[in-house]
C-alpha positions as CSV (number, residue, x, y, z in Angstrom):
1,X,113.0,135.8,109.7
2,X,115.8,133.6,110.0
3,X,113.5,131.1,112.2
4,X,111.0,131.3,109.8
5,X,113.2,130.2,106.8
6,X,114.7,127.4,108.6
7,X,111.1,126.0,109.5
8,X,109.7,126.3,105.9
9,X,113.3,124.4,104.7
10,X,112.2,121.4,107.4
11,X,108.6,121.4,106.3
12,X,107.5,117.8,105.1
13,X,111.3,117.2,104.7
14,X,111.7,113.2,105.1
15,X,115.8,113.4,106.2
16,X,118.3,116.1,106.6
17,X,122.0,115.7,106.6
18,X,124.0,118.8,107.9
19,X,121.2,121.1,108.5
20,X,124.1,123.3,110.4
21,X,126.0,124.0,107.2
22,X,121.7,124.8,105.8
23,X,121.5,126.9,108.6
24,X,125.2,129.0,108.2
25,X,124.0,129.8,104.3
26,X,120.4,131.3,105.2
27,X,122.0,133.3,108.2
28,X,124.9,134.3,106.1
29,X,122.3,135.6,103.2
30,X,120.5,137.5,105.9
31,X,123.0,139.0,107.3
32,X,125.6,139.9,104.0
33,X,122.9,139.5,101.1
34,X,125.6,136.1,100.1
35,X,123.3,134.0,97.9
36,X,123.5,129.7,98.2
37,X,122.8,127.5,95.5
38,X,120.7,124.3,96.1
39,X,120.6,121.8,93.4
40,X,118.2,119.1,92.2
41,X,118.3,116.8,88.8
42,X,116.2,115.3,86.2
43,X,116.3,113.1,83.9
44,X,114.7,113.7,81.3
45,X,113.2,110.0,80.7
46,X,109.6,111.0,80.3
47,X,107.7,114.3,78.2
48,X,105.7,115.1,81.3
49,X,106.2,115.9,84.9
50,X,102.8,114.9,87.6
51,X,102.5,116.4,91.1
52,X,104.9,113.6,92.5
53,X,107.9,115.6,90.9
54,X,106.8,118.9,91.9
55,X,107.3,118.3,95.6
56,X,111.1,118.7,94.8
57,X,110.1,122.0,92.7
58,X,108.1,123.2,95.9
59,X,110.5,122.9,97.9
60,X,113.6,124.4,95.4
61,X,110.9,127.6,95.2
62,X,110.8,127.6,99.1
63,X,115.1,128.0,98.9
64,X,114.3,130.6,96.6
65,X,112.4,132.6,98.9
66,X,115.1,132.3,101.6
67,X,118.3,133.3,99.8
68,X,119.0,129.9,97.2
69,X,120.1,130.1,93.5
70,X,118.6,127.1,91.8
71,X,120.9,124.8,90.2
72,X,118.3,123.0,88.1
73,X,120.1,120.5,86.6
74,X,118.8,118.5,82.9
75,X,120.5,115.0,83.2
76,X,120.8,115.0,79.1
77,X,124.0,112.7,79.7
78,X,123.0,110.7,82.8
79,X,120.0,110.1,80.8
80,X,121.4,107.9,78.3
81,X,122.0,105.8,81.2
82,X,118.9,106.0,83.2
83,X,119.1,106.1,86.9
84,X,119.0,102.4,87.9
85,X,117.5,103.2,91.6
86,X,114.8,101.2,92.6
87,X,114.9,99.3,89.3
88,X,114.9,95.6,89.1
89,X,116.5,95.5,85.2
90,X,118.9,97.4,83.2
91,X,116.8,100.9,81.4
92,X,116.3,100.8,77.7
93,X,118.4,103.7,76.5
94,X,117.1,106.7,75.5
95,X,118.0,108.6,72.1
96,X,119.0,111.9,72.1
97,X,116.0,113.1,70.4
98,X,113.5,111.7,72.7
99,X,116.2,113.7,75.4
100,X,116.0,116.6,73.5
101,X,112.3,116.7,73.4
102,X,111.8,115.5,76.5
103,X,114.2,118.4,78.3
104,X,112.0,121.0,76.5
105,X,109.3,120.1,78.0
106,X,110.8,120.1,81.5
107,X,111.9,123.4,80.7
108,X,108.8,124.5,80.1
109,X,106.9,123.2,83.2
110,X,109.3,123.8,85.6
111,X,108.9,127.2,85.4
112,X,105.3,127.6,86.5
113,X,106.7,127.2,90.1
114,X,110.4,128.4,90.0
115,X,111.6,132.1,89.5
116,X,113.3,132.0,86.2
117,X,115.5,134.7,87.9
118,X,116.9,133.0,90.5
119,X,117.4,129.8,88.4
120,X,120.5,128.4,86.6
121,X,119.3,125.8,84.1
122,X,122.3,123.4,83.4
123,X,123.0,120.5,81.1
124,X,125.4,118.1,82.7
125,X,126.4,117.2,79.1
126,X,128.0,120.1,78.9
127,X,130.8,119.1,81.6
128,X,130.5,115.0,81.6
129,X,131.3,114.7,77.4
130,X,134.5,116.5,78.2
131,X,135.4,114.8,81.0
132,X,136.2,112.1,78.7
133,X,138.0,108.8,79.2
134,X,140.9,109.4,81.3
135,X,138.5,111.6,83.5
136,X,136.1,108.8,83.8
137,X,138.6,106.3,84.9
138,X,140.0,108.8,87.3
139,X,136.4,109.0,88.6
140,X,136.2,105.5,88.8
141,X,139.0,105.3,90.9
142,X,137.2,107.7,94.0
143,X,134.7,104.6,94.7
144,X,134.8,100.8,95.2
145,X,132.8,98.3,94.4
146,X,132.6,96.8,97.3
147,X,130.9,99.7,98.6
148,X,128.5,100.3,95.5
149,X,127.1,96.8,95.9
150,X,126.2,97.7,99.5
151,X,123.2,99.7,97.7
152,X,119.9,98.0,98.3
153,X,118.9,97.5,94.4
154,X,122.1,96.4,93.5
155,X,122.7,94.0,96.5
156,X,119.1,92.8,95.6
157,X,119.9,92.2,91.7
158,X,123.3,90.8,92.6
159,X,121.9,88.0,94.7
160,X,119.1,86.9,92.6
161,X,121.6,87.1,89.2
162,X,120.1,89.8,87.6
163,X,122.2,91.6,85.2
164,X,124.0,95.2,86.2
165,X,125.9,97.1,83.8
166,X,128.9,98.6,84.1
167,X,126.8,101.7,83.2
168,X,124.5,101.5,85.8
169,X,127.4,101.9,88.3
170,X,128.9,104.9,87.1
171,X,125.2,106.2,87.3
172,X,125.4,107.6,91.0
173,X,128.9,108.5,90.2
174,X,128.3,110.4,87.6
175,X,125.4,112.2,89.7
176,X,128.0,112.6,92.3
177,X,130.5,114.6,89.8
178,X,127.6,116.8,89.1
179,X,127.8,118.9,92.6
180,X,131.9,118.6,92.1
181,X,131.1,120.8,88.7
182,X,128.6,122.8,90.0
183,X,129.9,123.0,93.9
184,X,126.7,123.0,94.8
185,X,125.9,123.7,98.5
186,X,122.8,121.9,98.8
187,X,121.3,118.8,96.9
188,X,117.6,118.1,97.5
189,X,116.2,114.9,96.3
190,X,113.7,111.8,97.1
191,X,114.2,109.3,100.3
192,X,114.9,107.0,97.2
193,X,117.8,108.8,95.9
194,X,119.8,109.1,99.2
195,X,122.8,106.9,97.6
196,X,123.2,109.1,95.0
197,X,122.7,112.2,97.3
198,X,125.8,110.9,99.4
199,X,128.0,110.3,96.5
200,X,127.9,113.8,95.8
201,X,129.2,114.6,99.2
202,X,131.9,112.4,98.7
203,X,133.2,112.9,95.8
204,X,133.1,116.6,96.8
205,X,135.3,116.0,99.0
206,X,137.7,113.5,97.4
207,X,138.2,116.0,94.6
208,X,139.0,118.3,97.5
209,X,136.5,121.6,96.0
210,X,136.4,123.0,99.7
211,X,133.2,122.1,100.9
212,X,130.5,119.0,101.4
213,X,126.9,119.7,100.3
214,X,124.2,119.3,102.9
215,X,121.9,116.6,101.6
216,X,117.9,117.3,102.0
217,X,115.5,114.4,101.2
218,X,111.5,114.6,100.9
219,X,109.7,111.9,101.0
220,X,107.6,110.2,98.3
221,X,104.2,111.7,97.5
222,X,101.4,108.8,97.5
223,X,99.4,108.9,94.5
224,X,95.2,109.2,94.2
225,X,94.7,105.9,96.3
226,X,96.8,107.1,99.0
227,X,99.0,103.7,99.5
228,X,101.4,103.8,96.2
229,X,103.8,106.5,95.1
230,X,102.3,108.4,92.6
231,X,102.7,106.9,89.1
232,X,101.6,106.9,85.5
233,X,102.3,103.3,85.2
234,X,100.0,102.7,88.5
235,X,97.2,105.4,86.5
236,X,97.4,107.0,90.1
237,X,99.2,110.5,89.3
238,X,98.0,113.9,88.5
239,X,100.2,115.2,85.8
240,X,101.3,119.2,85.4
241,X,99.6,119.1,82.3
242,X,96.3,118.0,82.7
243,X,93.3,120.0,81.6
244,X,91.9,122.6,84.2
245,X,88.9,120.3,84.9
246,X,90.8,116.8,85.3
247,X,93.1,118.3,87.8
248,X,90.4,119.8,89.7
249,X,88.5,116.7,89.6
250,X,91.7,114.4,90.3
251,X,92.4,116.4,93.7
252,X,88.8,116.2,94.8
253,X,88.7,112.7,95.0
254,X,91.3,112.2,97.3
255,X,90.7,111.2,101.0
256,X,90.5,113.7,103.8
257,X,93.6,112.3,105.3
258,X,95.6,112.3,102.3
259,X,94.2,116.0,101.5
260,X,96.4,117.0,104.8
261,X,99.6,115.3,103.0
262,X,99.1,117.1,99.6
263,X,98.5,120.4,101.4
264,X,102.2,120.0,103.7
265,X,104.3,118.9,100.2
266,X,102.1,121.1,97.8
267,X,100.4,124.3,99.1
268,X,101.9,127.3,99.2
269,X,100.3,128.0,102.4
270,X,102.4,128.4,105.8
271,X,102.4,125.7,107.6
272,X,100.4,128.4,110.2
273,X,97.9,128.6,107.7
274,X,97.8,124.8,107.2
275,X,97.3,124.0,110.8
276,X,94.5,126.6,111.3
277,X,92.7,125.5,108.3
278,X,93.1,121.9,109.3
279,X,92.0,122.9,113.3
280,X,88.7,124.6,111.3
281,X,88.2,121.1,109.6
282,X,88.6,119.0,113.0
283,X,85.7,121.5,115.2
284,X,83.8,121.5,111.6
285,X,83.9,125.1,111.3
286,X,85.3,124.3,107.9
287,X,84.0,121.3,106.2
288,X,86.7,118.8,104.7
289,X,85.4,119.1,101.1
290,X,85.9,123.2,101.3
291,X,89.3,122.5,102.0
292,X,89.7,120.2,99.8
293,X,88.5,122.7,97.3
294,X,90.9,125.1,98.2
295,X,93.1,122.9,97.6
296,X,92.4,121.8,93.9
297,X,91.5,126.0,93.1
298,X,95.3,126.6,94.3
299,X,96.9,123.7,92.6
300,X,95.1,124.0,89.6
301,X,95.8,127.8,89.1
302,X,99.0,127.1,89.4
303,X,99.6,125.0,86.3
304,X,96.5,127.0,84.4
305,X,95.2,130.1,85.7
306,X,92.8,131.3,88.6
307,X,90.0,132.0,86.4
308,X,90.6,128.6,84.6
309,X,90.7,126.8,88.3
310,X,87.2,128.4,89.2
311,X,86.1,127.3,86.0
312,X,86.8,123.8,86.3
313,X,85.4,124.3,90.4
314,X,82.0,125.4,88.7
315,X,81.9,123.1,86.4
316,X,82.3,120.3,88.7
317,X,79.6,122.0,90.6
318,X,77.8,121.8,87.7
319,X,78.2,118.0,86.6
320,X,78.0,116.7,90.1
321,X,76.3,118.7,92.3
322,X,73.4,118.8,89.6
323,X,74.0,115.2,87.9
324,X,74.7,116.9,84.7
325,X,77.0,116.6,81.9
326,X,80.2,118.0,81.4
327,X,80.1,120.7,78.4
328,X,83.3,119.6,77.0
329,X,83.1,115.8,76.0
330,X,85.3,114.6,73.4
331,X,83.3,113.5,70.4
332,X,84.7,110.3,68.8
333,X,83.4,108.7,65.7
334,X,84.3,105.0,65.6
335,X,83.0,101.8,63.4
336,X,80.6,99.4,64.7
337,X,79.5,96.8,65.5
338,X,82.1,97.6,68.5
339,X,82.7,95.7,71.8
340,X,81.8,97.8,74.9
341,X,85.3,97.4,76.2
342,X,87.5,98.2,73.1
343,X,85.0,100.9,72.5
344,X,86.5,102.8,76.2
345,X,89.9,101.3,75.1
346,X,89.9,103.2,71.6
347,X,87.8,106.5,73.2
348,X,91.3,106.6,75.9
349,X,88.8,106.3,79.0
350,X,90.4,102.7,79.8
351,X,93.6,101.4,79.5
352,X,93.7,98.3,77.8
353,X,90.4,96.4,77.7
354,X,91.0,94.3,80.8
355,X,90.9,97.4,82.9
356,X,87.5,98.2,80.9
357,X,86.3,95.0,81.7
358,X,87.1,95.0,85.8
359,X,86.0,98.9,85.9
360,X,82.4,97.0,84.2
361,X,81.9,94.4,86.9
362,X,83.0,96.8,89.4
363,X,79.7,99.0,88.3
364,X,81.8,102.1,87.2
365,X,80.6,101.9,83.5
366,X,77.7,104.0,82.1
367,X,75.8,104.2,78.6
368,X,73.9,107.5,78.3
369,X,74.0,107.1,82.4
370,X,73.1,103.6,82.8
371,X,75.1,101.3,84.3
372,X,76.5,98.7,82.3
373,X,76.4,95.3,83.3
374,X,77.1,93.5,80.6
375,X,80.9,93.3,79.6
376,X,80.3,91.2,76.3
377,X,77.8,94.0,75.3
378,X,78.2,95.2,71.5
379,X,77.6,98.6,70.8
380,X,75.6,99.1,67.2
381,X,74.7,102.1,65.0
382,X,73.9,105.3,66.8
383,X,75.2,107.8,69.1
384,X,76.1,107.0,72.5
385,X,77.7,108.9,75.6
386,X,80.2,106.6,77.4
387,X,81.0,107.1,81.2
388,X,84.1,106.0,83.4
389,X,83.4,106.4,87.4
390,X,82.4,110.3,87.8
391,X,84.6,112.5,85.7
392,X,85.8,110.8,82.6
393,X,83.0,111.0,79.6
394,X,82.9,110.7,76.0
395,X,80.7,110.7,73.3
396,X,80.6,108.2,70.6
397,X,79.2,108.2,67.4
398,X,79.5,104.6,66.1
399,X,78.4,103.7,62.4
């Protein structure tokens, strides 16, 4: 069992620092029932979480099953600062409302995954505010900067002459103090957060609590094109909280190759499973869209329910298998005459109208199912049903 634990904690896993001292805790749990804890932290900088984030959450349920205590840590302090990683300018600061709201929501999501029973939600408010300023300085003191502008952004920002707060380098410190609190054993986080995942070490051991964390890192999930990390601001993600149907839809239209990626960060399936299925795929005993479905039914039930999945598989069934429309269109009622463009703008199937406007040339526009070709086209009195490639529809009533 111990074998298969260690292989499931390696799966997809981008970099592993002290895998031993992983190793020790998952033999020790077998052996004397002596629970680990694992940690991992969010900010809470934005209401919703997409699939991107969950690949952490996989992975904290996979410690779960082998003997972990989550330590799910709410950043409601570090999030006034913002974690300046990978960031080429100084974060707008967030107030403690939006926090507050936003933290909720984690709260709420996270749980679809984790067991609520083998998870310690904590606030790192609650041990940072008192830490106060002669705590802070002292905490200051465990790091120099020399070192600190050896990090890639801030070396990068520093040459060019773009500003750095003071803030922004107590950031990963203040991350670091977070496993000194908690003494956390593990701390899992992106490739892109491996500065801030060493600080915790560190400081771990400059405070002298008795022991270093191991530090595991997965890697960045691409988004629906495949190429760039999923994003809402690259309209490439597939967020926890989309409807039954959208989610489906999303997960089906990403490549076969990318499909493989999803299933190693995403599935629940062993990775036994994974490599039959995808050996099934290669001889075409299974055919890539099957698995593919598989996929989206087990992704989606997740964040809805199985029935609601199977609904969203049918009706995709339905609308393209059949060239039919979706039952559910979201009926708008807007006044005329209207441009084509700021009609899909105000109807929340485009972006911004210049996204309308290349989706138009690009031929992925449709009236009533006819392609538009026209991007100057004004749309008069009547009723109209507006199209965006194959899954986003709305129906307009313009008088």
């Amino acid at each position: 069992m111990v074998e298969t634990a260690l292989k499931e904690i390696r799966r997809g896993t981008a970099e592993i620092i002290d895998f031993e001292g992983i190793e020790k805790k998952v033999k020790k749990f077998y052996a004397e029932g002596i629970r680990y804890t694992v940690k991992a932290g969010f900010d809470p900088t934005a209401p919703d979480l997409h699939l991107g984030h969950t690949v952490l959450l996989q992975k904290l349920a996979v410690f779960q099953k082998y003997g972990a205590k989550i330590q799910f840590l709410i950043g409601d302090f570090t999030a006034k600062i913002g974690d300046p990683t990978g960031k080429s300018e100084t974060r707008k600061q967030l107030s403690d409302a939006q926090i507050k709201e936003n933290a909720k929501s984690y709260h709420e999501q996270v749980f679809k995954i984790l067991d609520p029973e083998l998870t310690e939600t904590v606030f790192n408010s609650d041990w940072l505010t008192p830490l106060g300023s002669a705590g802070m300085l002292q905490l200051t003191m465990k790091y120099n900067v020399a070192r600190m502008l050896e990090r890639d952004d801030f070396e990068k920002r520093y040459k060019s002459g773009t500003s750095i707060s003071i803030s922004e380098f107590i950031y990963p410190l203040l991350q670091g103090y977070d496993s000194v609190d908690l003494k956390s054993d593990v701390e899992i986080g992106g490739t892109d957060q491996k500065f801030n995942l060493l600080m915790g070490r560190h400081l771990q051991r400059a405070y002298e609590i008795g022991k270093e964390q191991a530090v595991l890192m997965m890697p960045i999930l691409e988004g629906l094109d495949g190429v760039q990390k999923m994003s809402k601001s690259l309209h490439n993600y597939i967020g926890v909280t989309d409807a039954p149907n959208d989610m489906f839809g999303k997960l089906l239209s990403i490549s076969d190759d990318l499909m493989w990626r999803y299933y190693e960060l995403l599935s629940d399936k062993s990775l036994e499973e994974i490599e039959a299925l995808q050996k099934d795929v290669e001889t075409r005993t299974v055919h890539p869209k099957k698995a593919k479905e598989a996929l989206a039914i087990e992704i989606t039930a997740r964040f809805h329910s199985k029935s609601e999945a199977e609904g969203a598989k049918a009706e995709f069934d339905r609308v393209h298998s059949k060239k039919a429309m979706p039952t559910d269109i979201p009926s708008f009622e807007l006044e005329g005459p209207l441009w084509i463009a700021k009609a899909l703008q105000e109807v929340n199937l485009e972006p911004s109208t210049s996204q309308a406007r290349r989706d138009i040339k690009q031929g992925a526009v449709k009236i009533d199912q006819i392609k538009v070709e026209d991007e100057q086209l004004q749309l008069e009195k009547g009723e109209y049903v507006l199209q965006v490639g194959k899954r986003r529809f709305a129906s307009v009533k313009v008088k």
